[in-house]
FIDRENVEX-714194 format. One line per 5 residues: their letters; for each residue x negated, y negated, z negated of N, C-alpha, C. Coordinates in nm, 3 decimals, decimal comma. Layout:
# residues N
A> X/Y/Z/X/Y/Z/X/Y/Z ~ ...
# end
This chain:
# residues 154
XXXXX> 2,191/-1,020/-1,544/2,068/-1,046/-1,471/2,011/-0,914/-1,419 ~ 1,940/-0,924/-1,303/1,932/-0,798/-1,258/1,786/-0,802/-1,256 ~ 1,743/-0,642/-1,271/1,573/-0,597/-1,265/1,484/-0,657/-1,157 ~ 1,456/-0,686/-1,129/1,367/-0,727/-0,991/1,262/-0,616/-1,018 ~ 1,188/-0,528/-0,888/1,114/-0,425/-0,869/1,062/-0,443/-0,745
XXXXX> 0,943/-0,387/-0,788/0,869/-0,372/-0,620/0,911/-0,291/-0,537 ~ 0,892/-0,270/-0,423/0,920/-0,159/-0,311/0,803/-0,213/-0,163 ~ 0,807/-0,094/-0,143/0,761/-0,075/-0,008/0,880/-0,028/0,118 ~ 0,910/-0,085/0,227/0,958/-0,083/0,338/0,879/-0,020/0,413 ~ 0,935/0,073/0,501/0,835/0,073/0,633/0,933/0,126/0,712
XXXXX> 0,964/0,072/0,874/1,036/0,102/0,947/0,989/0,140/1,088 ~ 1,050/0,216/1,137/0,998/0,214/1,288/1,144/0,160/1,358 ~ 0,997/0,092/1,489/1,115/0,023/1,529/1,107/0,103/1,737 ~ 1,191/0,069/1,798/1,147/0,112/1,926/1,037/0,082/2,011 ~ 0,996/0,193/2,107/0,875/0,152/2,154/0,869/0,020/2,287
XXXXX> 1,001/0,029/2,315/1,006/-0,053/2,445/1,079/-0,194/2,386 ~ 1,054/-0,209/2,227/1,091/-0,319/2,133/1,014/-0,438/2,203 ~ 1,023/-0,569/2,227/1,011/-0,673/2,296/0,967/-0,720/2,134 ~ 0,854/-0,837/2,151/0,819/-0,919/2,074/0,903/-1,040/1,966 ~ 0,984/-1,054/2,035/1,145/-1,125/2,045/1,198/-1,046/1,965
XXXXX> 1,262/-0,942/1,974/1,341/-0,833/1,910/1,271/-0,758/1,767 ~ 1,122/-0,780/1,785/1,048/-0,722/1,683/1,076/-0,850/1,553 ~ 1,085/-0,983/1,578/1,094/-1,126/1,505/1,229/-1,120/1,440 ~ 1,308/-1,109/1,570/1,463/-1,123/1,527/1,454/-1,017/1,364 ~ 1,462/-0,863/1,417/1,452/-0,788/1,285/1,383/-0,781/1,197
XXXXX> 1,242/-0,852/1,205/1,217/-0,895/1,052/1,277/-1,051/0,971 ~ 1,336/-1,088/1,078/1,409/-1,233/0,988/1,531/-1,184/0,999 ~ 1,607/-1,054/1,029/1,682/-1,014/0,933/1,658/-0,970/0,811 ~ 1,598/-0,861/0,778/1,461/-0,860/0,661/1,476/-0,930/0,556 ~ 1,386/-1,082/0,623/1,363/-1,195/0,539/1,501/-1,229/0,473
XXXXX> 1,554/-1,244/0,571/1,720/-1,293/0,511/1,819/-1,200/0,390 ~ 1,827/-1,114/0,426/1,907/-1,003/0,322/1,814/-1,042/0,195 ~ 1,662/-1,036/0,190/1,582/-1,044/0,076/1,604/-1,172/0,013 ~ 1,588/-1,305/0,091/1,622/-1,445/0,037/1,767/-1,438/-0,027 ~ 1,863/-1,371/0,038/2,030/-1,354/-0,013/2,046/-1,319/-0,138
XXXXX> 1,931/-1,208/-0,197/1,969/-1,133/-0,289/1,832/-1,195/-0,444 ~ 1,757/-1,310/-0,391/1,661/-1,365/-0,447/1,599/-1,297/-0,466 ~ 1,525/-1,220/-0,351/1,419/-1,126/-0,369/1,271/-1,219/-0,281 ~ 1,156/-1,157/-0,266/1,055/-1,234/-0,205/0,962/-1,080/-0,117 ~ 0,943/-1,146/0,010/0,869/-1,062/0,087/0,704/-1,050/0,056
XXXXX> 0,659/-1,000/-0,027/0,496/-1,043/-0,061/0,429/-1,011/0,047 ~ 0,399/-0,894/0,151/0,367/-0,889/0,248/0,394/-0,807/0,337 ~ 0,345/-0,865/0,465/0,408/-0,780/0,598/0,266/-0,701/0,685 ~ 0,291/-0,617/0,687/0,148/-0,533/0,787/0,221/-0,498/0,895 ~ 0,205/-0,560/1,018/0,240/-0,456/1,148/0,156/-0,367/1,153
XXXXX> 0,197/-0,226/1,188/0,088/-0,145/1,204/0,059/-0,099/1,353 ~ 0,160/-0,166/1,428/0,155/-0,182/1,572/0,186/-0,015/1,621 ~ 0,183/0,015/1,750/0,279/0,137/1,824/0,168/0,248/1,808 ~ 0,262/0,303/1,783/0,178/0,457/1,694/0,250/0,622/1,741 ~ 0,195/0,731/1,793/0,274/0,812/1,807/0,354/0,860/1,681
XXXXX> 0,482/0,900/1,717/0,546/0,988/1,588/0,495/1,133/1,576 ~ 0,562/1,153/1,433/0,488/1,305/1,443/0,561/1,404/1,467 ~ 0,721/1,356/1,577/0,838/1,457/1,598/0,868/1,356/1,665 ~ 0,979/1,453/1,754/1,041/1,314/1,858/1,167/1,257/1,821 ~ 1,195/1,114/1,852/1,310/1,096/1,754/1,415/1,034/1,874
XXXXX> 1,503/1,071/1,892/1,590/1,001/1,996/1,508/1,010/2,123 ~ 1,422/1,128/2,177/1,373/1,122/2,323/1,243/1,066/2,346 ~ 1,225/0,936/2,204/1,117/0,897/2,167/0,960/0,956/2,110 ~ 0,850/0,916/2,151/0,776/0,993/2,092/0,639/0,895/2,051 ~ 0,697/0,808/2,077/0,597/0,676/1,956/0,752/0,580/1,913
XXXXX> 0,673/0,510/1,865/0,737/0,356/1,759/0,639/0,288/1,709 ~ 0,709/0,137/1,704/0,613/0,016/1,638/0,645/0,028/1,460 ~ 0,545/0,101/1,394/0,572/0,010/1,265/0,549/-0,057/1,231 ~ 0,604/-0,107/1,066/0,582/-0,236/1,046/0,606/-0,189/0,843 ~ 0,504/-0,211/0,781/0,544/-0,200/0,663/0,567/-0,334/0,550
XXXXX> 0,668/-0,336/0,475/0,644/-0,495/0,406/0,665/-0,451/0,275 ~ 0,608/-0,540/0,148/0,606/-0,503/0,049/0,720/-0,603/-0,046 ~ 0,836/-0,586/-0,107/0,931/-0,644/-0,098/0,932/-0,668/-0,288 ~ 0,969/-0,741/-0,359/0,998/-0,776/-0,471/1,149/-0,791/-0,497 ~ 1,238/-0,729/-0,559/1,399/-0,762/-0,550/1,480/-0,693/-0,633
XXXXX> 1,601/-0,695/-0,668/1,684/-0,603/-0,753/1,752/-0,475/-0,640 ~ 1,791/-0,393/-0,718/1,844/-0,301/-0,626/1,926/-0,258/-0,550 ~ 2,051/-0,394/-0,574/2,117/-0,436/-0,496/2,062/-0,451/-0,346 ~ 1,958/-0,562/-0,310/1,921/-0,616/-0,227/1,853/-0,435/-0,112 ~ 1,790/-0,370/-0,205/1,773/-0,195/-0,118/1,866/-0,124/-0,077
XXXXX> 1,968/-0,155/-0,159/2,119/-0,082/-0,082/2,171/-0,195/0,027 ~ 2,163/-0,320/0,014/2,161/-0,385/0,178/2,059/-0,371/0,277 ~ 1,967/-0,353/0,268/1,871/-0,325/0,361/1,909/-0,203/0,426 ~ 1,908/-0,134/0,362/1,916/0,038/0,366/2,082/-0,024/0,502 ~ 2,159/-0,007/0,403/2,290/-0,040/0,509/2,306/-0,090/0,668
XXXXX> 2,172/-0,198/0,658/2,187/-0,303/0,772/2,034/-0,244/0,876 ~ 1,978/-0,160/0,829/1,869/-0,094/0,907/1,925/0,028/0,963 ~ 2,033/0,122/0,894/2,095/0,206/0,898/2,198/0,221/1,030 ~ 2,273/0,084/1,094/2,365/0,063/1,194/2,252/0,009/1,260 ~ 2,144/-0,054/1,276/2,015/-0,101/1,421/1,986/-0,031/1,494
XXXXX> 2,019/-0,036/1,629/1,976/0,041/1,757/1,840/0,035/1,785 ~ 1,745/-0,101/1,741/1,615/-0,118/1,730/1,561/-0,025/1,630 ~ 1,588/-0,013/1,532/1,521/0,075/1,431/1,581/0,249/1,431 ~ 1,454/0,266/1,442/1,468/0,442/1,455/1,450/0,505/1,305 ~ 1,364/0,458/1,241/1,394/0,525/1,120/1,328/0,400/1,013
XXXXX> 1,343/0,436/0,919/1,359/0,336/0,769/1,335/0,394/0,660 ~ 1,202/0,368/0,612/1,226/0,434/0,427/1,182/0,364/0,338 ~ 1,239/0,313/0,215/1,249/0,222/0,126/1,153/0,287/0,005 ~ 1,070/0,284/-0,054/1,018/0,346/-0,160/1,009/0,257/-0,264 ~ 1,055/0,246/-0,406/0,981/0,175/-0,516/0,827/0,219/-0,597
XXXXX> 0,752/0,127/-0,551/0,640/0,192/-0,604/0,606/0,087/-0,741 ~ 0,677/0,028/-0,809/0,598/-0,024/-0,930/0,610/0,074/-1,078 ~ 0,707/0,159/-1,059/0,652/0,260/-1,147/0,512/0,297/-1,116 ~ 0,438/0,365/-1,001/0,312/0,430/-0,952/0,211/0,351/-0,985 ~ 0,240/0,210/-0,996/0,139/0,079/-1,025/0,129/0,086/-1,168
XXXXX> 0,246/0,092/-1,228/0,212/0,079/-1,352/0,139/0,191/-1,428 ~ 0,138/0,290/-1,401/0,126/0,455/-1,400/-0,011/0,412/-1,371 ~ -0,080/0,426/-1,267/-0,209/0,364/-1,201/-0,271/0,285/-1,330 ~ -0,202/0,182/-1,391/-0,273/0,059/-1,463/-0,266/0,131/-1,606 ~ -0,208/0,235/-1,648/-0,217/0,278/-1,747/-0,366/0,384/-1,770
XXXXX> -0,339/0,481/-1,667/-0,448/0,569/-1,666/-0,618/0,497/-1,634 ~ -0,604/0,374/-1,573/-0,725/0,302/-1,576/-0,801/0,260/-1,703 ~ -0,690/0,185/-1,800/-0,685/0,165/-1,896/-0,739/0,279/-1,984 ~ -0,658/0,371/-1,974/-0,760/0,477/-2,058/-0,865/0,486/-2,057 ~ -0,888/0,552/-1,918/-0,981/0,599/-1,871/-1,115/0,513/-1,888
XXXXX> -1,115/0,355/-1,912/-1,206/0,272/-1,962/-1,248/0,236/-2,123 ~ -1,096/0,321/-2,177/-1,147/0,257/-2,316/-1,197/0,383/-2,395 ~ -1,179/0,510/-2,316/-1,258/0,618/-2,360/-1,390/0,611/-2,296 ~ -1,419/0,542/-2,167/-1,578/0,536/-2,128/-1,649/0,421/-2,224 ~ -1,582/0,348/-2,283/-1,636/0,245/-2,362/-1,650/0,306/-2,510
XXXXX> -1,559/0,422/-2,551/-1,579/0,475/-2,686/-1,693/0,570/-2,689 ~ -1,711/0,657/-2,561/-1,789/0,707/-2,546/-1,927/0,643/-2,563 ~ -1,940/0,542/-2,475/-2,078/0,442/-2,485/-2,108/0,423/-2,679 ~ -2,051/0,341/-2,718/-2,063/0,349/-2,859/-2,103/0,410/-2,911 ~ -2,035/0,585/-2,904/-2,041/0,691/-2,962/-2,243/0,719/-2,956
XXXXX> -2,257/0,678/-2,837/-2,386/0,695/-2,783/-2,525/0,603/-2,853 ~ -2,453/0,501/-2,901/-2,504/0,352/-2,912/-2,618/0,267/-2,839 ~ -2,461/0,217/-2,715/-2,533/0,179/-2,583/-2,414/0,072/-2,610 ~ -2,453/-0,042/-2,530/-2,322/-0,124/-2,542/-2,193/-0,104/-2,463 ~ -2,094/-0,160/-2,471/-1,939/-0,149/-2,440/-1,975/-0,109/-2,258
XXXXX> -2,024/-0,212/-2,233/-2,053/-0,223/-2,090/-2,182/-0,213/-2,097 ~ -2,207/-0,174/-1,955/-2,324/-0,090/-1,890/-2,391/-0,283/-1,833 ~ -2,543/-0,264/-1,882/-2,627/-0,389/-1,866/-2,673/-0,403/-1,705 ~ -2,654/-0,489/-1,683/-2,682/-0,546/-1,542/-2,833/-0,453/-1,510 ~ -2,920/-0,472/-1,602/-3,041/-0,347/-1,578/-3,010/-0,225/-1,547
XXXXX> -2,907/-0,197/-1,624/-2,899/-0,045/-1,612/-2,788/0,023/-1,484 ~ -2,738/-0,097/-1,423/-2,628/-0,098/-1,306/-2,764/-0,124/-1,141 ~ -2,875/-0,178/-1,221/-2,956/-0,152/-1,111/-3,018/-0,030/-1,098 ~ -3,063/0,000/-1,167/-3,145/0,134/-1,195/-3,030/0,266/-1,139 ~ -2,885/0,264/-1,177/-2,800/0,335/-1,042/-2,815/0,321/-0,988
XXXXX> -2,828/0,245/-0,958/-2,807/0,183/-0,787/-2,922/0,233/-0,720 ~ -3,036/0,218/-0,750/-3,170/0,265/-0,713/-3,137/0,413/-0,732 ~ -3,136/0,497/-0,787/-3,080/0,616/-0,805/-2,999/0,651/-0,710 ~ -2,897/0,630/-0,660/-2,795/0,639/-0,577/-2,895/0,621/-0,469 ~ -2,953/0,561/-0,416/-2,964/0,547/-0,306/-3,125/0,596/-0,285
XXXXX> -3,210/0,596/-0,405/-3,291/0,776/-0,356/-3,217/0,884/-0,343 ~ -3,109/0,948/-0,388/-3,073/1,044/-0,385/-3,000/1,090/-0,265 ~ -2,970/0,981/-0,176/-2,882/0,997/-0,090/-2,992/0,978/0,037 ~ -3,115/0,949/0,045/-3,246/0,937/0,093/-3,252/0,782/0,150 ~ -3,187/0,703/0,046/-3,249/0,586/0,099/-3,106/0,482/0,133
XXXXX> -3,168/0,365/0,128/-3,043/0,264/0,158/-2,984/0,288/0,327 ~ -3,068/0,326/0,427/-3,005/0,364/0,530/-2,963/0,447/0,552 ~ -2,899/0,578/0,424/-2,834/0,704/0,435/-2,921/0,789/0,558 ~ -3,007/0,802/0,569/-3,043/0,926/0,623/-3,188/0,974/0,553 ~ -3,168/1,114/0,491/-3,233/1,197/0,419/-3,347/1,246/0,499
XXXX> -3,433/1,290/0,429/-3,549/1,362/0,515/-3,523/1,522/0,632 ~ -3,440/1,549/0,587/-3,390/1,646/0,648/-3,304/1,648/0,759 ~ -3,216/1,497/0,758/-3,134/1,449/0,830/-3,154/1,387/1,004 ~ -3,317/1,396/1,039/-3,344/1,337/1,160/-3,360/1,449/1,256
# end
C-alpha cells in the first residue's frame, strides 16, 4: 500500500494557450491523479502573469496551481508527462505536508505554553470574552482609532 501525501503543483503554461488547451491539460492532470488514486483538492488559476526570466522567447505564462493528494508514484508521472508538453513551459511539484504538519506542531506548542503561562499567572486557560474586548479597545486606541488614522496622521 502506498503513502498518499500532499503536494502542491504549479505550472506555467503558454501565453498564447487557448482556453481549450488550458482544459485539455488540466484533465490530463485530473487523469494521471484518478489513475494512480490520488484526488485533486484544489485548483487556483492564477491567470497570465509576467515571468521573472524569459523562457523560450517568452516573457509571461498562465499559471495554474493545484493542490494534489497521492502516492509518489503518481509525482513521478506527472513530472514525466508535463516534462514532454509543448503547452507547459515549466512545472514544479512540491510536497508540502511535512510543512503542515511542522506548522501544526509549533502551533500546538506555542498554545499550550500560552495556556501554562496563563495559569502560571492565575488567569484562566483562555482569555475571557471581557478581556478579548478590552484588546480590542486597546488596539484600536493605540492605532488612533477604528478608522486607523492617528492624530498625527491628517
Amino acid at each position: 500500500m502506498s503513502i498518499h501525501r500532499q503536494y502542491e503543483l504549479v505550472y506555467i503554461a503558454m501565453p498564447d494557450a487557448t482556453e481549450e488547451q488550458l482544459a485539455e491539460l488540466h484533465q490530463q492532470v485530473a487523469t494521471v491523479v484518478d489513475r494512480f488514486g490520488g484526488t485533486i483538492e484544489r485548483t487556483e488559476p492564477w491567470g497570465r502573469r509576467r515571468l521573472a526570466y524569459e523562457i523560450n522567447r517568452q516573457r509571461e505564462g498562465v499559471y495554474v496551481l493545484n493542490i494534489l493528494n497521492g502516492p509518489a508514484a503518481m509525482v513521478a508521472e506527472l513530472e514525466r508527462r508535463l516534462r514532454v508538453l509543448d503547452i507547459c513551459m515549466r512545472h514544479l511539484v512540491v510536497r508540502v505536508d511535512e510543512v503542515l504538519a511542522k506548522e501544526n506542531r509549533s502551533q500546538t506548542r506555542r498554545k499550550s505554553a500560552t495556556v501554562a503561562r496563563r495559569l502560571r499567572r492565575g488567569l484562566p486557560a483562555e482569555p475571557t470574552e471581557q478581556e478579548l474586548s478590552r484588546r480590542k479597545a486597546e488596539n484600536d486606541d493605540a492605532d488612533g482609532g477604528p478608522d486607523g488614522f492617528g492624530e498625527g496622521d491628517r
